[in-house]
C-alpha positions in Angstrom: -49.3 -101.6 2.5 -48.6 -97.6 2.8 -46.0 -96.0 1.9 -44.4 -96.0 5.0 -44.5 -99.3 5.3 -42.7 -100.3 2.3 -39.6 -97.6 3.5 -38.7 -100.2 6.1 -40.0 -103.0 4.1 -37.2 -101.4 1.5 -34.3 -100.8 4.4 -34.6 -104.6 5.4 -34.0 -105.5 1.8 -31.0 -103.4 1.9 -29.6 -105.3 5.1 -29.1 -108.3 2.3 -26.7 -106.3 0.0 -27.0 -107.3 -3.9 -24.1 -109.2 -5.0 -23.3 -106.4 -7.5 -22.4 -104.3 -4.5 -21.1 -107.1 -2.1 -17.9 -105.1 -0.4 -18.6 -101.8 -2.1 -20.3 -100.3 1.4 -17.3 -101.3 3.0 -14.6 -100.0 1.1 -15.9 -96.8 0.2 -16.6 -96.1 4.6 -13.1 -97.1 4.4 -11.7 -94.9 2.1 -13.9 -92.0 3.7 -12.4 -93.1 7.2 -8.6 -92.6 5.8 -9.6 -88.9 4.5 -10.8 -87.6 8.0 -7.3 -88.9 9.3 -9.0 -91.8 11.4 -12.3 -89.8 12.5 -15.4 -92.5 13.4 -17.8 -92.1 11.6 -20.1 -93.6 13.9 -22.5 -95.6 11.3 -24.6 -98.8 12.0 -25.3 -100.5 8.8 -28.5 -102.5 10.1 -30.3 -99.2 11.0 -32.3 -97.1 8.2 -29.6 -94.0 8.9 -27.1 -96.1 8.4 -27.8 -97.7 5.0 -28.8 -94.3 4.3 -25.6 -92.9 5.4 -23.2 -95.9 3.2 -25.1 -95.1 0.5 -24.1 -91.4 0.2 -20.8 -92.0 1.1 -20.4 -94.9 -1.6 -21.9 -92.2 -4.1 -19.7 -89.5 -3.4 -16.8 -92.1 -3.3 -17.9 -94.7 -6.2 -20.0 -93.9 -9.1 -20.6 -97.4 -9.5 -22.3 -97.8 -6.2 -24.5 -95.6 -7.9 -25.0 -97.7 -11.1 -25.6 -100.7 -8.9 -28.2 -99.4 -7.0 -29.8 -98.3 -10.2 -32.9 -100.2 -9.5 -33.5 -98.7 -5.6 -35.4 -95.7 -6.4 -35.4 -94.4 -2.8 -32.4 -94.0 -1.1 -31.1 -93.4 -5.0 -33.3 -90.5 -4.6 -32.3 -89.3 -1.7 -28.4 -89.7 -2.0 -28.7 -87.9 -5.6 -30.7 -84.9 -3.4 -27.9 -85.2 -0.6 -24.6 -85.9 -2.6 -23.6 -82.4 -3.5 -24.3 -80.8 0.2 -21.7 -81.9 3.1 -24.2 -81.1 5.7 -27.0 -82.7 4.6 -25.0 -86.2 3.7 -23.7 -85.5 6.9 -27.0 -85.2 8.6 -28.5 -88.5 7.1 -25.2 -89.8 8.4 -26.1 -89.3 11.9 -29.8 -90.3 11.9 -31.5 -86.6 11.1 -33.6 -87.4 8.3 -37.8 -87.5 9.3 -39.5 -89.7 6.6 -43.1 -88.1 6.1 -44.1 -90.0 3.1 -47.7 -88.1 2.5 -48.9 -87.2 -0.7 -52.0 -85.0 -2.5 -53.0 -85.3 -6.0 -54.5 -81.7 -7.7 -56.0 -82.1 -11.5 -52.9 -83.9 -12.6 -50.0 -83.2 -10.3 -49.5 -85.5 -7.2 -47.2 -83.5 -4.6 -45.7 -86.0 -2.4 -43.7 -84.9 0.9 -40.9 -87.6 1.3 -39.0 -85.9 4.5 -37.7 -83.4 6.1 -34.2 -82.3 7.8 -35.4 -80.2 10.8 -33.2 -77.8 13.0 -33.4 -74.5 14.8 -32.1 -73.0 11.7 -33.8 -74.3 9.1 -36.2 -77.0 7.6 -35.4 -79.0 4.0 -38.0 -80.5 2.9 -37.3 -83.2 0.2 -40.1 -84.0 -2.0 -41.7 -85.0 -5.5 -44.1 -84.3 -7.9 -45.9 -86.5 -10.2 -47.4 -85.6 -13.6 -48.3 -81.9 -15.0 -45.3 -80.1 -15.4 -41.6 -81.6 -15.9 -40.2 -78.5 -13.9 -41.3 -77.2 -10.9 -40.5 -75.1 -8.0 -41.8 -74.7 -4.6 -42.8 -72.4 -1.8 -45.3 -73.2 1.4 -46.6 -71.4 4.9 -46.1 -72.6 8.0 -48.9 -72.6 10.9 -48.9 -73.7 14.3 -51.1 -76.6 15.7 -53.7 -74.0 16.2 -54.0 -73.0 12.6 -51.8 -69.3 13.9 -49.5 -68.4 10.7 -46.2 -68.3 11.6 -43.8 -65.7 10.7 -39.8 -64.8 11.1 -38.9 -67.6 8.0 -37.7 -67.3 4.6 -38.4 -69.8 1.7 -36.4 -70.7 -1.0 -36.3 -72.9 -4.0 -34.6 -73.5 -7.2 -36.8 -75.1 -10.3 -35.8 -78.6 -10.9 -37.1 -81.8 -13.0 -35.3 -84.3 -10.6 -37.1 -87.0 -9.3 -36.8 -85.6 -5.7 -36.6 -81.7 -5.6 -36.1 -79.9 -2.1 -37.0 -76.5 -0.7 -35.2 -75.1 2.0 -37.2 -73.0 5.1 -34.6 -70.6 6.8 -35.9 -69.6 11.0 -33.8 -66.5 10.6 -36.7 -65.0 13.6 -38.4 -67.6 14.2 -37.1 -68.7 17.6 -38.5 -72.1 18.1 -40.0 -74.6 16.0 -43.5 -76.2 16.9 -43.7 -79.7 17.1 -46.8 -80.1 15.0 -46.6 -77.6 11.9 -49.7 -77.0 8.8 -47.4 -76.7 6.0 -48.9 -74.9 2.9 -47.2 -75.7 0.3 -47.5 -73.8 -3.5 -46.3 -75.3 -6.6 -44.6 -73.6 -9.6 -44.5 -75.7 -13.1 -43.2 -75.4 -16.3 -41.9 -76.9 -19.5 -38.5 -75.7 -19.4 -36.6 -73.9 -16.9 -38.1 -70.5 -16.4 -41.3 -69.0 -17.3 -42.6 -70.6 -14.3 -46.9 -70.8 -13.7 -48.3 -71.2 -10.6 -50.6 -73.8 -10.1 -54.1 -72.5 -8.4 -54.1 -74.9 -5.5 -52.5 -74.7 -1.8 -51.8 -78.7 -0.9 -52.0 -78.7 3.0 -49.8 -81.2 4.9 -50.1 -82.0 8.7 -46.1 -82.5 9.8 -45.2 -84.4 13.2 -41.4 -83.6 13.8 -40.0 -85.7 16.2 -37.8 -84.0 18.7 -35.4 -86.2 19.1 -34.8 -85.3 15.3 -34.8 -81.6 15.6 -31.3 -80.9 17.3 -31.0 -77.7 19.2 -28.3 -75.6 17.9 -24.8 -75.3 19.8 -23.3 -72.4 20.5 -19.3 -71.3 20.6 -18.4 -68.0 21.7 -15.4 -66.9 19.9 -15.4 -62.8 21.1 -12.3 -61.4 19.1 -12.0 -58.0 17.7 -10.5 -57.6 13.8 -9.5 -54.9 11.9 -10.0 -56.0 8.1 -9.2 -52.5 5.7 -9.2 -50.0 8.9 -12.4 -51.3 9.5 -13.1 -53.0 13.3 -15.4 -56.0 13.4 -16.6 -58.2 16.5 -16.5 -62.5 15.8 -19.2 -62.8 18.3 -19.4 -66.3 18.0 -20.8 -69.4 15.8 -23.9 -71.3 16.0 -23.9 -74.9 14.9 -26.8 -77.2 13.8 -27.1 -80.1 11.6 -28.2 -78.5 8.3 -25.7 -75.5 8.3 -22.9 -72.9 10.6 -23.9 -69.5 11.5 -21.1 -66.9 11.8 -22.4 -64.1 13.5 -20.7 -60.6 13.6 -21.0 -57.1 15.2 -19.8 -53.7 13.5 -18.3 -50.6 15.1 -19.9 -48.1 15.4 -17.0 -45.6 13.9 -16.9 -47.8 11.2 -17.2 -45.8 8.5 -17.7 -48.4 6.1 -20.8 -51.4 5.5 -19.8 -55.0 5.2 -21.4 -55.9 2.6 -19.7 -59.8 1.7 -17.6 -61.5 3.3 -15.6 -64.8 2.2 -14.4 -67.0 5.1 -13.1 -70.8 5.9 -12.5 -73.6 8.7 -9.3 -75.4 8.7 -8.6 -78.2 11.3 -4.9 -79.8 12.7 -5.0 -82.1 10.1 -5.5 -80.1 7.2 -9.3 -80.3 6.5 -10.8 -77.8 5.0 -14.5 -76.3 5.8 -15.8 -74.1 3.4 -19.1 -74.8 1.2 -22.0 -72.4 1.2 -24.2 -75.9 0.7 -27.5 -73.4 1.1 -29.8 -71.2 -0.9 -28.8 -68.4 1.7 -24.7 -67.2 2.3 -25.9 -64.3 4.6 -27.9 -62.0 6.0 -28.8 -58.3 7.2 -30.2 -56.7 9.8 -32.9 -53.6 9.5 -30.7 -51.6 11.6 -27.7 -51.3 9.0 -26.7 -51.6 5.1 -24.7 -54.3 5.9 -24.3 -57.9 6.4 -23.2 -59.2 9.9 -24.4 -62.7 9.8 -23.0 -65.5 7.3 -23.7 -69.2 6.6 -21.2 -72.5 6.2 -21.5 -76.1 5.7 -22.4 -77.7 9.2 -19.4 -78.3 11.9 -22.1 -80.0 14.3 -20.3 -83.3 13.5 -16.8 -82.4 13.8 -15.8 -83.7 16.6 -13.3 -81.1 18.4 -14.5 -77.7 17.1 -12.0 -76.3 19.6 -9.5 -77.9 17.4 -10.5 -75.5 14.5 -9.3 -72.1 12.6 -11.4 -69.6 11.5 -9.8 -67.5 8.9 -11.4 -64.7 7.2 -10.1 -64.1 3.6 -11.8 -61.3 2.3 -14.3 -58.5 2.8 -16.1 -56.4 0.9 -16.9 -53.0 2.4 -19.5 -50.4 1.1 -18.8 -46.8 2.4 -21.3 -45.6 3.9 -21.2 -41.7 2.8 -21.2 -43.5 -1.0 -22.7 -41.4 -3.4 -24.6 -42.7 -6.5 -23.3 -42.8 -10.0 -25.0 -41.3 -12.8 -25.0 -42.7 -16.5 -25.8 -40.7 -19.8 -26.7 -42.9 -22.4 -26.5 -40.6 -24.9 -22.8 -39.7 -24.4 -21.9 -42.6 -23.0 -20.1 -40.4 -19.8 -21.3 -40.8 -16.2 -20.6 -38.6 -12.9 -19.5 -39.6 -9.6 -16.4 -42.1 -8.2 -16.3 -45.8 -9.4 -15.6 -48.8 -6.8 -11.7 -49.8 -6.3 -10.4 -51.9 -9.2 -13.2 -50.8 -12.1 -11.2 -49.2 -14.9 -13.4 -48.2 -17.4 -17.9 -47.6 -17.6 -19.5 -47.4 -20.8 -23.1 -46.4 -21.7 -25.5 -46.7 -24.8 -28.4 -46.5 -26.0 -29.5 -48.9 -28.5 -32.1 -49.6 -31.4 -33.3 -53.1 -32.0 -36.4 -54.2 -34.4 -36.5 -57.1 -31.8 -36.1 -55.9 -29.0 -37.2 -51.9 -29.2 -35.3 -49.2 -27.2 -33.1 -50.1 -24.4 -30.3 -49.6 -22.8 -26.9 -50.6 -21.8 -24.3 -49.9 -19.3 -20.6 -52.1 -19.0 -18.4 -51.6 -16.4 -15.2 -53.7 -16.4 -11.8 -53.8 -15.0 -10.2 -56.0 -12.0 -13.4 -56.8 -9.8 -14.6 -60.1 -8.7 -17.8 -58.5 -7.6 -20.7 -57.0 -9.5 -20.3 -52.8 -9.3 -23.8 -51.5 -9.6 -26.9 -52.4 -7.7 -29.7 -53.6 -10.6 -32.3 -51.4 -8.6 -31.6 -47.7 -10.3 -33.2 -44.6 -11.0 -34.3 -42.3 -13.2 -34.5 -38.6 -13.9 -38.1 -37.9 -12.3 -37.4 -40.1 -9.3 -39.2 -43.6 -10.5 -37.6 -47.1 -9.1 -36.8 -49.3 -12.5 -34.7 -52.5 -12.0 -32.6 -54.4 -14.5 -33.5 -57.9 -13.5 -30.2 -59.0 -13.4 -26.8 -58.5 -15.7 -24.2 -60.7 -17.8 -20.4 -61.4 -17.0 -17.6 -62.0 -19.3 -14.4 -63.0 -18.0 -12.5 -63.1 -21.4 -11.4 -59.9 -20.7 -7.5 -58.5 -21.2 -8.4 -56.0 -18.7 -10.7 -58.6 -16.2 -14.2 -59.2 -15.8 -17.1 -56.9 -17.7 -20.4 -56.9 -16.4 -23.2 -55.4 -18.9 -26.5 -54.1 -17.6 -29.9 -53.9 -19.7 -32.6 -50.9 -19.1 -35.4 -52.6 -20.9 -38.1 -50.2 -22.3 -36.1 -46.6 -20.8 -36.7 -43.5 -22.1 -35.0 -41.3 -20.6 -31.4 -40.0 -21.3 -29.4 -40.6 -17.7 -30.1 -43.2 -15.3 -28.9 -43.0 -11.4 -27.1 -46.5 -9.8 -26.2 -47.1 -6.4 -23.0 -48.7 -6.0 -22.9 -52.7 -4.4 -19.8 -51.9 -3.1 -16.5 -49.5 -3.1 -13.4 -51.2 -1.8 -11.9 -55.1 -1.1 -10.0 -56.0 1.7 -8.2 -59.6 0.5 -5.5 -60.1 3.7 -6.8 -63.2 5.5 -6.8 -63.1 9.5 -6.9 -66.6 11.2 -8.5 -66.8 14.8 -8.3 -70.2 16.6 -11.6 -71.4 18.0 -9.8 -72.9 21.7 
């Protein structure tokens, strides 16, 4: 019997409940059912989505569901990958999910593709690994049927020991999904999180997405002009598909500041409230601009009325656009040029470590939610360094302090660009009807 087989073998089990969960399916879909004011959830418990879709309500409703269906490894699985993420859960609640269930062995490590959530803007590919390392992370390429590499995608992954790890593949230019992709797919491992090793094999898979299962996104045309901080912005309109909600904006041209983040929510008639970033990706640019005009949100394909919704936008972050750098001395600890709205005090240092060898260190703290500094920066002869990341404390009598490490610098003075220079926090609702 393959693997497929036993799936359905395993869903018509599943029509016979076990008595430990006898009624449990039933009262969690109720409970959901009274939280979305009466909304039909639309689910047929003798179909694979809909055992599927009972399951990952009952988990997010009743950790003993959970316990009880201990011993069923796949849809425990796949619930545990979907539980966190209201589009996926709702996606496997309406029949999206592709089982693909093939699987490559390399040395020790067996890559197995379990499925796939397919859209028009993006792909999640749910899978698992077997032996080598206990962490791992993935990324692929994509071909056509004709063996053509694709481009106008992103990949991204997070390192993970659960059973059933996922990568996601955003279509940001990528206009239209083939029917039969060549998916090479690159594994990461390691024994703890970080420090990842590539392994020196491609696994090749031949994927078969079924149409019906790759929904076409929806458009809604909203066309409103805001003014957020005396800047003028354009809500063009929103494109839904199962797996996520693209807001998509348009600057003017007199602006004469870049949006560089912006936080935003749905709210319906009854109250419900729209708002997880549920993806590896909250936004992105466009080559044109320093800004970013085009944002991500937990799916609305589902919701029934979308006309019945509010979009409010509740804060923006703005970059100016004639925005000079700042420059740090770490040997006086002093710096030159203006610091973003709300930072009250930068400090800079250079310090001596047995351990650790010369480095250096710049804080900047005061009432920001948002990190100051870009961690690309500069020094005196022109060269590109980057600080790989920085620490936040938020323990702070005066706010938040983020501290940023120049590993191995030499020089005196280092040159930052600033990630941003003002916040605009006065929310703006526009009705979708």
């Amino acid at each position: 019997m393959n693997r497929q087989q036993e799936y359905w073998e395993l869903i018509r089990e599943l029509d016979q409940a076990p008595s430990a969960l006898d009624g449990t399916a039933l009262r969690a879909k109720a409970r959901a059912k009274r939280r979305r004011m009466g909304k039909r959830w639309g689910i047929s418990l003798g179909s694979a989505a809909g055992v599927c879709a009972a399951f990952v309500l009952a988990v997010n409703a009743m950790p003993t569901f959970a316990l009880a269906c201990a011993n069923v490894p796949v849809l425990r699985e796949l619930a545990a990958a979907v539980a966190f993420s209201p589009s996926l859960s709702a996606a496997v609640e309406h029949d999206y999910v592709q089982y693909i269930g093939q699987s490559q062995t390399f040395e020790d490590t067996t890559l197995t593709l379990e499925y796939v959530i397919a859209d028009q803007q993006q792909m999640v590919v749910f899978y698992r690994t077997d032996g080598g390392w206990p962490y791992y992370s993935a990324s692929c390429k994509l071909k056509d049927e004709n063996g053509t590499l694709l481009f106008g995608y992103s990949v991204g992954s997070t390192t993970s020991s659960e059973d059933l790890k996922t990568f996601e593949i955003h279509f940001k230019e990528l206009e239209e999904i083939p029917q039969n992709l060549t998916m090479d797919v690159k594994l990461w491992g390691s024994a703890m999180e970080g420090n990842d090793q590539q392994l020196d094999h491609v696994f090749t898979f031949q994927i078969a997405l079924d149409p019906t299962k790759t929904a076409p996104a929806v458009e809604v045309p909203v066309d409103q002009w805001v003014e957020l901080g005396g800047q003028r912005l354009l809500v063009d309109r929103l494109e839904l598909t199962p797996t996520k909600t693209a807001l998509y904006l348009e600057d003017d041209p007199d602006n004469t500041a870049w949006l560089q983040s912006l936080d935003f929510h749905f709210i319906d008639k009854d109250g419900t409230v729209y708002e997880t970033i549920d993806s590896s990706i909250s936004g992105t640019g466009r080559a044109e601009s320093e800004g970013t005009y085009t944002y991500y949100l937990q799916s609305l394909y589902f919701v029934e009325n979308i006309q019945n919704l509010t979009l409010w936008l509740d804060e923006a972050v703005w970059l100016d656009k004639d925005v000079e750098p700042v420059t740090v001395d770490l040997t006086t600890g002093s710096y030159t040029g203006t610091l973003p709205e709300g930072v009250t005090n930068l400090s800079a240092e250079r310090v001596e470590s047995e351990r650790a060898g010369t480095y250096g260190v710049v804080r900047v703290s005061g009432k920001i939610e948002h990190p100051p500094l870009k961690m690309e920066y500069r020094d005196p002869e022109g060269g590109t360094h980057n600080t790989g990341g920085f620490s936040m404390r938020d323990d702070r009598a005066d706010g938040r302090e983020y501290e940023y490490l120049l590993q191995n610098y030499a020089w005196d003075t280092a040159e930052f660009d600033l990630d941003f220079t003002s916040v605009t926090a006065q929310p703006i609702s526009i009705p979708l009807h």
